[in-house]
Structures are given as structure tokens and as C-alpha cells.
C-alpha positions as CSV (number, residue, x, y, z in Angstrom):
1,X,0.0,0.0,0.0
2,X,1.1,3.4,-0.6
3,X,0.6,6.3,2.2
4,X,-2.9,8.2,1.4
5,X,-3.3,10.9,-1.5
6,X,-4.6,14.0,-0.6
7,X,-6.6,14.7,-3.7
8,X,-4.2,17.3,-4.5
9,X,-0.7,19.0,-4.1
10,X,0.3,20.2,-1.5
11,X,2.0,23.8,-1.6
12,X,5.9,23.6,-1.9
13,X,7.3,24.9,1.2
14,X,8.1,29.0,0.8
15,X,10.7,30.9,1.8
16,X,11.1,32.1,5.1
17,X,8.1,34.9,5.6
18,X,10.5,37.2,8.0
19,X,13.3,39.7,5.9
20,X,16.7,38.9,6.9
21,X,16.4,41.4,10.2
22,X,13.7,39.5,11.5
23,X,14.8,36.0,10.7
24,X,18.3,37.1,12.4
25,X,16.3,38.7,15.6
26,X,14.5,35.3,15.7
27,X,17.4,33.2,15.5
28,X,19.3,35.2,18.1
29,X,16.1,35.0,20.3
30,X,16.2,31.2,20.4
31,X,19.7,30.8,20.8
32,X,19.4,33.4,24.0
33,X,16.5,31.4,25.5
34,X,18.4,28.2,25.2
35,X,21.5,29.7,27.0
36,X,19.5,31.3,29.4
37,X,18.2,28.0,30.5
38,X,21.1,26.3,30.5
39,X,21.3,25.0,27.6
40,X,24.3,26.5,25.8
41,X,26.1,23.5,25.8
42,X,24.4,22.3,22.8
43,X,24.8,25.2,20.5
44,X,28.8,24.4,20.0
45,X,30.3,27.2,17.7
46,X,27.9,30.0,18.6
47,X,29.5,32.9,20.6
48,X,25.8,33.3,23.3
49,X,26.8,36.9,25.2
50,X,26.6,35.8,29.1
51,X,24.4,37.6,31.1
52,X,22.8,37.0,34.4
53,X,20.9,34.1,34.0
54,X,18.5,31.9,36.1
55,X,19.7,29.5,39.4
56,X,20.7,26.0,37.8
57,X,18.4,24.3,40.5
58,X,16.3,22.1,37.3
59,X,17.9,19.2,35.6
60,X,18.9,19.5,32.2
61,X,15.8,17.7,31.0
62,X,13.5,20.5,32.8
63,X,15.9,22.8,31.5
64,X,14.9,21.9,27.6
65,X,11.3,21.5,28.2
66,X,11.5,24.8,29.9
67,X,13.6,26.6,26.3
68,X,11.1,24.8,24.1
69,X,7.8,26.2,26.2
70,X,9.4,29.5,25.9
71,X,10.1,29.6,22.0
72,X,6.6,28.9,21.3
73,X,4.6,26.2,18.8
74,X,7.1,24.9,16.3
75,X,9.4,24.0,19.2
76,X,7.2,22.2,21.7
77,X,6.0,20.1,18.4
78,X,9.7,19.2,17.8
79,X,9.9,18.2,21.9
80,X,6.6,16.2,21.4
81,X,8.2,14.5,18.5
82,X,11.3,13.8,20.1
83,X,9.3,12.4,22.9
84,X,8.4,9.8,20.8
85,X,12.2,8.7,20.0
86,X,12.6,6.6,23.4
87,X,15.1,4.6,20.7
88,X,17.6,7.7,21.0
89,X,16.8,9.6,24.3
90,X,16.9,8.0,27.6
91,X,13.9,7.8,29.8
92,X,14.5,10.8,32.1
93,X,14.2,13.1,28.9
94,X,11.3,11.3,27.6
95,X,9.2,11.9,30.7
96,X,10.1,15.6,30.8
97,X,9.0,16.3,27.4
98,X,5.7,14.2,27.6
99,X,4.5,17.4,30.1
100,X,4.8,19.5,27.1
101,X,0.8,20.5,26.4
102,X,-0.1,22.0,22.8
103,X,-2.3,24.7,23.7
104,X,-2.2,28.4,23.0
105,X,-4.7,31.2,23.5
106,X,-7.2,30.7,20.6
107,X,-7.6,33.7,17.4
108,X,-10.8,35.7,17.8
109,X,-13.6,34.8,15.7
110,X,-13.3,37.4,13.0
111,X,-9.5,35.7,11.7
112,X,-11.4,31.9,12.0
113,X,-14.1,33.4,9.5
114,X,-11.8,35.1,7.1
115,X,-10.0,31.9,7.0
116,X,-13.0,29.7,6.3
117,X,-14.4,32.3,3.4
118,X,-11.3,32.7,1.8
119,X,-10.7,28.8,1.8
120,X,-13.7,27.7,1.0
121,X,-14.9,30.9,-1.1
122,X,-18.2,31.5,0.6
123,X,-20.4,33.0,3.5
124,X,-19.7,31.3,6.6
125,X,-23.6,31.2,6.9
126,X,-24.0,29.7,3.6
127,X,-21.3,27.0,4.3
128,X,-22.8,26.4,7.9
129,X,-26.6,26.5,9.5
130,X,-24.7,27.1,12.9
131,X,-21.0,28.0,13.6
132,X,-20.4,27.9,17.5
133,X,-17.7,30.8,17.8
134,X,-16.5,29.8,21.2
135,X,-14.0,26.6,20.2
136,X,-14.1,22.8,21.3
137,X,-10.3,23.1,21.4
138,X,-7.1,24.6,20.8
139,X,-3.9,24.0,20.0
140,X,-1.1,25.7,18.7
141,X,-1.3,25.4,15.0
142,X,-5.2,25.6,14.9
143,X,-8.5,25.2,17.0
144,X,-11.6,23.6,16.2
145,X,-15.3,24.5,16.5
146,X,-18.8,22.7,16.8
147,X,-21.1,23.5,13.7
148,X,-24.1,22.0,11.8
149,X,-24.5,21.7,7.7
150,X,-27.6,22.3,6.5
151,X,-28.8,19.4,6.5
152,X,-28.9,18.8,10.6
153,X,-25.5,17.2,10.7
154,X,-23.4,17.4,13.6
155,X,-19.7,18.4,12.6
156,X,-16.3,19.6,13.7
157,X,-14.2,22.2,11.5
158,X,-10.7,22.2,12.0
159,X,-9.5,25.7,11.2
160,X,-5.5,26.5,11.0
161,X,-4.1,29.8,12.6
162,X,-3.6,32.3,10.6
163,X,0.2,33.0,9.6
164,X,1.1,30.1,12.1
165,X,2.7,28.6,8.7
166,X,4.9,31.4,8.0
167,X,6.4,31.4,11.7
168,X,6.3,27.7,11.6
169,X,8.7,27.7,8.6
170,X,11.0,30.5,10.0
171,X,11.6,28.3,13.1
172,X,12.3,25.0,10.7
173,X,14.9,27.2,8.8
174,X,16.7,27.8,12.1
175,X,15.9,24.3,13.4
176,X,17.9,22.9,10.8
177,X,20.4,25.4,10.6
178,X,21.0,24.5,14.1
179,X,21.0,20.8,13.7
180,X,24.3,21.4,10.5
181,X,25.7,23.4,12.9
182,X,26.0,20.8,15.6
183,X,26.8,17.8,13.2
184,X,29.6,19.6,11.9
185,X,31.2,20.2,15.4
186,X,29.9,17.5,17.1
187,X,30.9,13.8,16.5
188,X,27.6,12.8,18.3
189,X,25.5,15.1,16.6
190,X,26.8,13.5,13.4
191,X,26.4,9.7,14.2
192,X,22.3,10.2,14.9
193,X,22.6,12.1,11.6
194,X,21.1,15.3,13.3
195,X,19.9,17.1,10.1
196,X,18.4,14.5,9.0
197,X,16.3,14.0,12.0
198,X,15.6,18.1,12.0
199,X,14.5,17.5,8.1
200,X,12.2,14.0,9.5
201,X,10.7,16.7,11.9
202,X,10.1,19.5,9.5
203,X,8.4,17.0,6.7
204,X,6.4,16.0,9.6
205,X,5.5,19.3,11.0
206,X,4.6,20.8,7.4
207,X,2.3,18.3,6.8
208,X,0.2,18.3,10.3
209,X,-0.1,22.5,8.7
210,X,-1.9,20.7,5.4
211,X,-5.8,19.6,6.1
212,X,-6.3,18.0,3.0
213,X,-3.2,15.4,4.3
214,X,-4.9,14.9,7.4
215,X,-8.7,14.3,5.5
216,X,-6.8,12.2,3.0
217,X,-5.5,10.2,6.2
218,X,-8.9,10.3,7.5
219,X,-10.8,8.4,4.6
220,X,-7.8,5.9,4.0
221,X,-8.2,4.7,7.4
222,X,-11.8,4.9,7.2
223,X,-12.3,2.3,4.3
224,X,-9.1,0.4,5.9
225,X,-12.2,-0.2,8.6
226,X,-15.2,0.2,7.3
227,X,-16.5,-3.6,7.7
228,X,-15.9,-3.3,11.2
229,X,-18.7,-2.5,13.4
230,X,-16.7,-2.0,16.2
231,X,-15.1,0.8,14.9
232,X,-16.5,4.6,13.5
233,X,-14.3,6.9,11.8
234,X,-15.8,10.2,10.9
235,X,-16.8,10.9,7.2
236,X,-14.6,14.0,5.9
237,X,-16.8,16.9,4.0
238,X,-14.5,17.3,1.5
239,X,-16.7,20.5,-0.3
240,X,-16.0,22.1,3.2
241,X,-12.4,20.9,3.4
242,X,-8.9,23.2,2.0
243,X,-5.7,23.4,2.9
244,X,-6.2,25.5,6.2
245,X,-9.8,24.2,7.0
246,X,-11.4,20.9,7.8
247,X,-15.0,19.5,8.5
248,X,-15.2,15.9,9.6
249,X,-18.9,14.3,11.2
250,X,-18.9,15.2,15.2
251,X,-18.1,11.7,17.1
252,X,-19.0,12.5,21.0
253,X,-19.0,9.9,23.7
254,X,-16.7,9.3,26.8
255,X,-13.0,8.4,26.8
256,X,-11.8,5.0,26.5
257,X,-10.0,5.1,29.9
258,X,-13.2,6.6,31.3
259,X,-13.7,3.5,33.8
260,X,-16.8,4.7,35.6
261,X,-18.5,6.1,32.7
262,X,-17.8,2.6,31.0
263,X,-19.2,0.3,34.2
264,X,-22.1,2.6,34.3
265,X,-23.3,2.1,31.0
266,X,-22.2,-1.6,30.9
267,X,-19.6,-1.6,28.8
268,X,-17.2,-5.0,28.4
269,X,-14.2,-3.8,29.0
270,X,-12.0,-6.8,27.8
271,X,-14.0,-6.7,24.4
272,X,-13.2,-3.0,24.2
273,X,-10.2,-3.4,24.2
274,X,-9.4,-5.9,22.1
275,X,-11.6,-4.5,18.9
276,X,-8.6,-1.6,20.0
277,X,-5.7,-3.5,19.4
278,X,-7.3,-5.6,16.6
279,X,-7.7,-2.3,14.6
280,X,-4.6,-0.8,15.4
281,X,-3.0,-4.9,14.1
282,X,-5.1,-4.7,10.8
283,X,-3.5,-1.0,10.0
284,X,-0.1,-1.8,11.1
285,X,0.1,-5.6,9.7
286,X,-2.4,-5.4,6.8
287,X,-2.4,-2.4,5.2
288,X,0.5,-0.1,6.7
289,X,-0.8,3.2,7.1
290,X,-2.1,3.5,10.9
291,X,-3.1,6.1,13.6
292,X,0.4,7.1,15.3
293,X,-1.6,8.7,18.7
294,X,-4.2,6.7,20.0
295,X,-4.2,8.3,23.3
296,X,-7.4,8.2,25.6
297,X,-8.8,11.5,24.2
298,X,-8.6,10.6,20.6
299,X,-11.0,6.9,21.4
300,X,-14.3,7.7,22.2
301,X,-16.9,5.7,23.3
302,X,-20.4,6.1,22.0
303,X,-23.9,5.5,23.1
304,X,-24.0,2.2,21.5
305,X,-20.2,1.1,22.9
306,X,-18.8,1.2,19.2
307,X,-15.2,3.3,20.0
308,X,-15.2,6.6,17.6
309,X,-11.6,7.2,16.5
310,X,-10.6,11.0,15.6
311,X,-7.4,12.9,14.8
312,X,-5.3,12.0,12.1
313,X,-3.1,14.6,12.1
314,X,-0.3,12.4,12.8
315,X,-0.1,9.5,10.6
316,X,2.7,6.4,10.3
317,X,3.3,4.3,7.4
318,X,5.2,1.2,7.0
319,X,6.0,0.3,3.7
320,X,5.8,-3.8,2.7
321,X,9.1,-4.4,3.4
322,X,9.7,-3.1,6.9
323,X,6.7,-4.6,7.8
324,X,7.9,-7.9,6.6
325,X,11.2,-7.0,9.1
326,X,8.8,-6.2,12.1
327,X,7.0,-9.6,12.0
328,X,10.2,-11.5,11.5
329,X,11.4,-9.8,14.5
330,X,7.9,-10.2,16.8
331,X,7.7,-13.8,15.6
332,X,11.5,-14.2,17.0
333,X,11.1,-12.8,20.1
334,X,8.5,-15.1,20.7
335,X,10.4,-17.8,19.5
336,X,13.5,-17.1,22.0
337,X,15.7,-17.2,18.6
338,X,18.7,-14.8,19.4
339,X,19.9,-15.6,15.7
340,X,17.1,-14.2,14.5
341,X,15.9,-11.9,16.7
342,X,19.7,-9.8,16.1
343,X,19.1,-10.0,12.4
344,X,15.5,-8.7,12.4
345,X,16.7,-5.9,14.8
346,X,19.6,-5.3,11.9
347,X,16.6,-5.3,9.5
348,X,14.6,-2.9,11.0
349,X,17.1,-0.4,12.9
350,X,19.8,1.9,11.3
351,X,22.9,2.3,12.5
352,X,25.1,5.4,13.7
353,X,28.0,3.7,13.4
354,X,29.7,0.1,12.8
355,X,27.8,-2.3,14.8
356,X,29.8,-5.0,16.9
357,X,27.0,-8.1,15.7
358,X,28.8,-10.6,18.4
359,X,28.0,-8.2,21.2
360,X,24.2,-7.1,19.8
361,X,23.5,-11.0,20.1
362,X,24.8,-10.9,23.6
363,X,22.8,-8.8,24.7
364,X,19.9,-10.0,22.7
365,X,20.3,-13.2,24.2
366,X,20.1,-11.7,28.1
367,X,16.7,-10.2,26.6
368,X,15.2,-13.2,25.2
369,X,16.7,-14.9,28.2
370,X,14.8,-12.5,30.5
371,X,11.6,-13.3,29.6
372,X,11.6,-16.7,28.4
373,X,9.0,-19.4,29.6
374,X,7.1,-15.9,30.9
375,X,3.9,-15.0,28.9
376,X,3.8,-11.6,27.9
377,X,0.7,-10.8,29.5
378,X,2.5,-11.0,33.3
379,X,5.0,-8.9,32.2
380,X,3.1,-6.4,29.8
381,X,4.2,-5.2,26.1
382,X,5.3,-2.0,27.4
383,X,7.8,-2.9,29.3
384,X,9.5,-5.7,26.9
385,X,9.6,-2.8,24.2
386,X,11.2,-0.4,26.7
387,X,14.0,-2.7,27.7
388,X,13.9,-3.2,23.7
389,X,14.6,0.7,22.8
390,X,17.2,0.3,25.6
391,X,19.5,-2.1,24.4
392,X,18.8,0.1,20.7
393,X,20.3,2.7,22.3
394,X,23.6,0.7,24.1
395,X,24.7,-0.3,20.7
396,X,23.6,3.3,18.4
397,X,21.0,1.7,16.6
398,X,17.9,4.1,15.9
399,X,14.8,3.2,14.1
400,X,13.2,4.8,11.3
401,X,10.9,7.7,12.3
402,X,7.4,6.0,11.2
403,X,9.1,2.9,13.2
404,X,9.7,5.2,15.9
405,X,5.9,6.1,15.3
406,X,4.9,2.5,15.8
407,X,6.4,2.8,18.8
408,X,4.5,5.0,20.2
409,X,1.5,3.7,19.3
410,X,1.9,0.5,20.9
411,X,2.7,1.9,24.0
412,X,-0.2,4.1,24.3
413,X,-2.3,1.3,23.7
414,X,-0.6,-0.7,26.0
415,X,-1.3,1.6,28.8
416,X,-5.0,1.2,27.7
417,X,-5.2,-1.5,28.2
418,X,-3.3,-1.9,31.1
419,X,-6.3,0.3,32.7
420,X,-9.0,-1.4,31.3
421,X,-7.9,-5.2,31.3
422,X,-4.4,-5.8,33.3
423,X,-5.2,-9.4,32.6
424,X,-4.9,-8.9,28.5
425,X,-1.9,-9.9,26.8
426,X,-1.5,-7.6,23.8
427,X,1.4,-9.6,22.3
428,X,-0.8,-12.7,21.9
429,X,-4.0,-10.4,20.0
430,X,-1.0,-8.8,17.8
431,X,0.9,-12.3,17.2
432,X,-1.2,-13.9,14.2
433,X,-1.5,-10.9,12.1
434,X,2.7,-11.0,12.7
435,X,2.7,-14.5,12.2
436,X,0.4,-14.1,8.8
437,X,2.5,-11.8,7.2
438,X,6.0,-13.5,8.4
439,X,4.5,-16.5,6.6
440,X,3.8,-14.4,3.4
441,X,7.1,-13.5,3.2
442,X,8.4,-16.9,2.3
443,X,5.9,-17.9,0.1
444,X,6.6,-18.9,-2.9
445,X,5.5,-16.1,-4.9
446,X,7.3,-13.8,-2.6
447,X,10.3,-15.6,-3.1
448,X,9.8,-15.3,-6.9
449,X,9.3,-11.3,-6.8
450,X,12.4,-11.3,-4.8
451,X,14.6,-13.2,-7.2
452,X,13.0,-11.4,-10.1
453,X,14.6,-8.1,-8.0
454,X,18.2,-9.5,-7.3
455,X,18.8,-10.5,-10.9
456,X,17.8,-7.6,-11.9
457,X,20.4,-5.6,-9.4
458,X,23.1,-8.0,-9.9
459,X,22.7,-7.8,-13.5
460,X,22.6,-3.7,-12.9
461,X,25.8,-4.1,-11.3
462,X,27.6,-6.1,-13.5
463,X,27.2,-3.7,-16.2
464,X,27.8,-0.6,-13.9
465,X,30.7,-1.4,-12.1
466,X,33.4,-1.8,-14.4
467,X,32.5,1.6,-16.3
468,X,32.6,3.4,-12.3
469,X,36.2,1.5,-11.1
470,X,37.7,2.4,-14.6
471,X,36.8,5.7,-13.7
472,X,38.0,5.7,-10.2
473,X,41.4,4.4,-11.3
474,X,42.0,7.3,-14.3
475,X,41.0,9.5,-11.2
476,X,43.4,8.1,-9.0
477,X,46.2,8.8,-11.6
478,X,45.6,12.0,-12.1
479,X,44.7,12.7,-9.1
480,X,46.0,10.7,-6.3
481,X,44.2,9.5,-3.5
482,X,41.6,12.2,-3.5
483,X,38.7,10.5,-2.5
484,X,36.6,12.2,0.0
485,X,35.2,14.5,-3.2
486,X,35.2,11.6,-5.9
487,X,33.5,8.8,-3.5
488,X,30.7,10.6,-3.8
489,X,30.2,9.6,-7.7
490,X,30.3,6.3,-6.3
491,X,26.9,6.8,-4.3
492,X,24.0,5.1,-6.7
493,X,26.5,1.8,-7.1
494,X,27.2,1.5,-3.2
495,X,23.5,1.4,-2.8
496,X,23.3,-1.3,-5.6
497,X,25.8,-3.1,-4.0
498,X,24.5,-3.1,-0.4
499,X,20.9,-4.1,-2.0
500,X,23.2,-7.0,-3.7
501,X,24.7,-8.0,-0.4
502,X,21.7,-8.7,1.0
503,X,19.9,-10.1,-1.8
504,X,22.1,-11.9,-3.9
505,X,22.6,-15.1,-1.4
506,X,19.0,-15.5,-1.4
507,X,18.5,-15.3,-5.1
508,X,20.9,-18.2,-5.3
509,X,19.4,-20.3,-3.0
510,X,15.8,-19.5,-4.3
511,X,17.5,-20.3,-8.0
512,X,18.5,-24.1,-6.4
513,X,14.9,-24.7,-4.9
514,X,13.1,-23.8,-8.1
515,X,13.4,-27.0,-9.2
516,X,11.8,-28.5,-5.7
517,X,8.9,-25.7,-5.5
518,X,8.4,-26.1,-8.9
519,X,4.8,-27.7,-8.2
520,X,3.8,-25.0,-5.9
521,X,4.8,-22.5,-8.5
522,X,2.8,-23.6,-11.6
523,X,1.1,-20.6,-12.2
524,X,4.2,-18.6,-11.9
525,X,6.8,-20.7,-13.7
526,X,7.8,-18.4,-16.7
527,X,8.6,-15.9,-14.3
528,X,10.7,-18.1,-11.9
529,X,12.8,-19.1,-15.5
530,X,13.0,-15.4,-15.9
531,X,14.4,-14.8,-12.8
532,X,16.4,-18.1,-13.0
533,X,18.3,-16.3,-16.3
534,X,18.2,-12.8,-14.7
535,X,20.7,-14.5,-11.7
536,X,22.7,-16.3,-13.6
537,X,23.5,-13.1,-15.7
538,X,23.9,-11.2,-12.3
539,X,26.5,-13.9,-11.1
540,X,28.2,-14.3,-14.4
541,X,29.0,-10.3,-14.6
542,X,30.2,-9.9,-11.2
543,X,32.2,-13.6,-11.9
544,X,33.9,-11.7,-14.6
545,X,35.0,-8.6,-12.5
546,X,37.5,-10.7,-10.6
547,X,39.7,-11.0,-14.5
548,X,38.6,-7.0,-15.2
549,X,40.2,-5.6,-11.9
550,X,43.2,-7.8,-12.9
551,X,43.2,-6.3,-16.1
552,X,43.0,-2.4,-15.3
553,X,45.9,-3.5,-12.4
554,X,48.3,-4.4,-14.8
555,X,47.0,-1.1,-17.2
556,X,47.8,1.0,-14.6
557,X,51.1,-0.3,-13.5
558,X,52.1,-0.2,-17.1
């Protein structure tokens, strides 16, 4: 599956909105209220005048929640999202910036009609038989209001800030300014690839500001569930939806951790519950795209017990692939295979340095030891994934940000259910649909596409390489040993090569079982010979590069 469509593009990204004055005034307000709390440490090669600042009585972790409350909406988002990344900052941090609370004084009414006319190019009264001025909510980057269409229908419109964008990009363009600075002084800031993470943060920020994302998200989701009657996601009015405004059908009930309101209107909590996690499976295992923050107030419970999800302004998605990864690894943990539980971790994680793969099994081995013979239900999810992100961490592994996502979602539903059943175990409701797609991964016609793809790189490679290492030597003749500049050339083959490495040994061995799958394979056999022919090209071209780097040694020597 591929991650929702909006419908439509979504702006490009504009310049920063502030002249150069103002952008520096900004940027030299942010780097004052992060010395000021203490926090100057972490702006290495800025010169931050000393003045007199406040008593160091707050730990460093209070210290940053304290900066990013100060500097305003784009900088408690990037401390929310960082509170998320429990596979890169240690506990003590995490719990700090989980206090962080989106809100901000709301924009008077007249801003939240001129937004809705000019988006949606009408009256407001024409749009809406009733528009409730005072909001439901409100957050930093917009607030959202009870109204009712024409028709009698209850709905919610979402309606963005005005010129929130235009600060939120200025503070991006600082973030990562910020975040080059650092990598480029700072070995630390360079092995967790800070920029990168600034960039993750400001695609992710940028679109929570587009409402057609989030309505796109919506409706994905919605179908995703839609033969579930467990489950109500709200129907997106898309003639009364834009860029900076949208209207979704109003979902009211209690919250799902509401324990009193539940008992009193005799709701099973155990089946509550599970139709929870057996949605949050299907979008994670099935389809990919799921709800990244399923916490109490966004599951509500109606009349009728059916749970009413809401929010989707922050949205994972897994692509086929890394899914396939994640089952391997939940199906090994359950397994107790250290083997395979340190692959599927090498699978899944990325790495900010070389990884010692003796010690990661060690210490995989201690974790599989820990909780062996123990069902996962006594011990609960949360924890095992917690000491998980923990030994991440020891070794400099970090996981993919919609990984990271995944995370977070698990544990927030863990913690539901915790409070609503202690006695469920959410590893055993999430283990077939792991299980299911583990199995689809070695299936025969998986195997097949996955031949069909290493052929087709090996072969790639054997007629790239020799062109590229010709070139390489001519440069180092001229040149000399230059290669910090020339490696870079060298980029698209390394990644051809890596995807070789991992593929190429199970092309071979899928190319000697063709003959004993052969029967289970009828329908595909033309494309198994394909592939058959594809890697013995592959392996024939890189059998030959053995004589050609022979060759252009004795060229050069001559």
C-alpha cells in the first residue's frame, strides 16, 4: 500500500516569511533562550553573550522543556516529537518532554471566518446552519469549532491559525540550521545524523499545517475499517475541506480510559479493548498506514459502545518491506531465537556507526533470556519494548521515524489497556497478524518477486561497475588518493551493491529450490525461469569482475 493521497498538491514549502532582520532577531532569540536555560552547551560554535541568567536548580531535561515552552509552537512540536524517539533519548528526557501541552490562546472569531471564506470561497452562513464561535479546542497550530450543515448534521471544522505557517517555517529554517551546525562540530550530533532528524521533523511538522493530508488520512483509514462495526471513523466533508480548514462528522462519547462512565453504562471492557488493538493490528500488519496517537482523548466511546476514533493529524506508514522486518522480529522474540531476533533488529534499525554483531546478540540473548518461559501478558508489552529501545540505544541503533511512530503507538495502547484489562496480553492479540505476514514472506511467490529483483540488481551491477572502477582508477592517476570528493560519484553503485549483499545469497538459494517448488509454482513458472536467467547473468557479470580488476591492475602499472 502506498501512504494516502490528498486529492491534490500540497503547496511547496516557501521561503522564510520574515526579511533577513527579522529571521536574524528570531534566530538570536532562540539561541538566547536556550542559554538562558542552561542549555548552551548544545549550541557548540555559537558565541551566546553571558548575562545573568537563572539558578541552575532544574535538571537538564526541565531545562529543555523549559527553552522549548518558551520559544513557542514549532518548538514544543519538535519536543513532542522527540518524545516519541525513546530509541535515542533515555527515559528521564522522555518523561520531561511528555509534560509539554499543545495549547495556545485561541484567534478571535473574525480571523477563523476570514480563514473559512477565503478557503472555502463563501459565506460562513452559507457553508454552515450554525458556527459555535466559542472553540471545542485549541492547540497551537489551529482550534476547532462545533457546527451543523444544513442538512442537521453534527460536525467539527478544524481551522488553522492564521500565519502560524509562516512562523512555523521560520523556526524550521533555524531548526535545521541548528542541527548542521551541531553535526559539523559534534561527532555525536553527526552519528544520529542530526539534520536529518531536523529535516524527519520539518516534513512532519509541514504536513500536520496541510488539512487535506490529514482528510486524506482520514478516509484511507476509514475504508481500511469500514466492515468493522466495532469501529466509527468520521466521514470528511470534503466541499467544506482546503488546505487550512477541515470539517469531519462530530463523534461524541466518553473516553476509552473513562472506567466509571464505562461500568455505568455496561460496557465489556476486555472486548473493548481488544476490537482496539485488533484495529490498530489490521493497519499496522495489513495495510500499513495507521493512527500514530491513539491516546485516551482521541478513542471515544459512544452510546452504543462502538469506540469513535478522531485525529489523524499524525499518521505512520510502513512500507511492505519493513513490515515484513517487524513480523520476523515479533515472531522471533517469541520464538526465544537470538539468531534471528539480532538479524530482524539489523533489518529494521539503522545504525550510527559500525555495529559490533557478536555483542548485539549478547545482549539479545540476556533479553530473550529474560523473559523466556514468561507470557507476555504478566510482564506487559510496554515494558518488553522499553527494555527493547534500551539495548537500541547501548549499541547506536535508531529506528526509522514512522518505526519510531509504531512505537508510540503500541505503548499508548498498551497503557490502555493496562487500565481497562491488566489481565490482557496484547502480544498474543498482535501475534497472528505478525505471524500471517512472516508467513507471506516466504511464500513462494514472494520468493519469486524477490529473485526477479536481485537479478535484476546483480545484473545492474555487472554492467555498472566496471565503467565506475575504470573511472575511479583514471581519477586516482591523475589525481592521487583524493577521494573524500570523488566517492561521492560512487553513491547510486554502493547502494546497488549493499541491496546486492543482502539479496544476492537469497537469489541463489531461491534459484536451487526452483526445481523443488516447482509444483507450488505452476502458475508462476515463466517468471521463476526469468528470474532463473536474470541471476545467472547477475553472477556471471560480477564472476567476470574478478579478470577486469586484474586487467586495469596491470593497465595502470604499465
Amino acid at each position: 500500500m502506498t501512504p494516502p493521497s490528498t486529492g491534490t498538491e500540497t503547496p511547496a514549502p516557501t521561503r522564510s516569511p520574515f526579511g533577513r532582520g527579522d529571521r536574524a532577531q528570531r534566530y538570536r532569540e532562540v539561541v538566547t533562550v536556550l542559554a538562558r536555560h542552561g542549555l548552551g552547551f548544545a549550541l557548540p560554535g555559537i558565541h551566546v553573550r553571558r548575562g545573568r541568567g537563572r539558578p541552575v536548580t532544574a535538571t537538564r531535561a526541565e531545562q529543555l522543556r523549559g527553552a522549548l515552552e518558551e520559544l513557542g509552537p514549532t518548538f514544543v512540536k519538535l519536543g513532542q516529537l522527540l518524545s516519541t524517539r525513546r530509541d535515542l533519548i533515555p527515559a528521564a528526557w522522555i518523561e520531561e518532554l511528555e509534560k509539554l501541552q499543545d495549547s495556545a490562546p485561541p484567534v478571535d472569531d473574525a480571523a477563523v471566518r476570514r480563514v473559512i471564506e477565503e478557503d472555502l470561497g463563501a459565506p460562513r452562513e452559507q457553508l454552515f446552519a450554525r458556527f459555535d464561535p466559542h472553540p471545542l479546542a485549541t492547540a497551537s497550530l489551529g482550534q476547532a469549532h462545533a457546527a451543523t450543515l444544513h442538512d442537521g448534521t453534527e460536525v467539527v471544522v478544524k481551522v488553522r491559525k492564521p500565519e502560524v505557517a509562516d512562523v512555523v517555517r521560520a523556526d524550521l529554517e533555524i531548526i535545521q540550521d541548528l542541527a548542521e551546525r551541531a553535526s559539523q562540530l559534534s561527532r555525536t550530533a553527526a552519528d544520529f545524523d542530526l539534520p536529518g532528524l531536523a529535516a524527519e521533523f520539518a516534513s512532519s511538522l509541514l504536513a500536520e499545517l496541510d488539512y487535506l493530508r490529514e482528510a486524506a488520512a482520514a478516509e484511507h483509514i476509514g475504508r481500511v475499517l469500514a466492515d468493522d462495526p466495532r469501529l466509527h471513523v468520521p466521514r470528511v466533508h470534503r466541499e467544506r475541506t482546503s488546505h487550512r480548514v477541515l470539517t469531519l462528522d462530530r463523534i461524541t462519547g466518553v473516553k476509552i480510559d473513562d472506567l466509571a462512565a464505562l461500568d455505568a453504562a455496561g460496557v465489556d471492557r476486555r472486548a473493548l479493548v481488544k476490537a482496539a488493538i485488533q484495529a490498530m493490528a489490521r493497519m499496522v500488519f495489513v495495510d500499513g498506514t495507521f493512527h500514530a496517537d491513539p491516546h485516551p482523548g482521541n478513542l471515544l466511546i459512544e452510546a452504543d459502545g462502538v469506540i469513535g476514533l478522531i485525529d489523524f493529524g499524525m499518521i505512520g506508514h510502513l512500507e511492505r518491506r519493513l513490515r515484513e522486518h517487524l513480523a520476523v522480529l515479533f515472531v522471533a522474540i517469541s520464538r526465544n531465537d537470538a539468531d534471528a531476533t539480532t538479524s530482524a533488529l539489523l533489518g529494521v534499525a539503522e545504525a550510527a556507526g559500525p555495529v559490533d554483531r557478536a555483542a548485539l546478540r549478547v545482549d539479545v540473548l540476556r533479553f530473550i533470556t529474560l523473559y523466556a518461559g514468561r507470557s507476555l501478558g504478566e510482564l506487559r508489552m510496554g515494558a518488553l519494548l522499553l527494555r527493547l529501545l534500551t539495548l537500541l540505544r547501548r549499541h547506536r541503533l535508531h529506528l526509522p521515524q514512522d518505526l519510531a511512530l509504531l512505537v508510540r503507538m503500541l505503548l499508548l495502547v498498551d497503557g490502555i489497556g493496562e487500565r481497562l484489562d491488566p489481565s490482557l496480553d496484547l502480544a498474543a492479540e498482535l501475534r497472528p497478524y505478525a505471524a500471517r505476514l512472516a508467513a507471506e514472506r516466504f511464500s513462494p511467490h514472494s520468493i519469486a518477486a524477490r529473485a526477479r529483483r536481485a537479478g535484476i540488481d546483480a545484473a545492474t551491477l555487472g554492467l555498472e561497475l566496471p565503467e565506475r572502477l575504470h573511472r575511479l582508477l583514471e581519477s586516482i592517476e591523475a589525481d592521487g588518493i583524493d577521494v573524500h570528493l570523488r566517492l561521492a560519484q560512487l553513491d547510486p553503485l554502493v547502494a546497488r551493491v549493499e541491496r546486492v549483499g543482502n539479496r544476492i545469497v537469497v537469489g541463489i538459494i531461491t534459484a536451487s529450490l526452483i526445481t523443488g517448488i516447482g509444483g507450488l509454482t505452476a502458475g508462476t513458472k515463466g517468471a521463476d525461469r526469468r528470474a532463473g536467467r536474470l541471476l545467472q547473468l547477475g553472477v556471471g557479470a560480477l564472476g567476470g569482475l574478478g579478470g577486469y580488476l586484474a586487467w586495469t591492475a596491470r593497465r595502470g602499472r604499465r
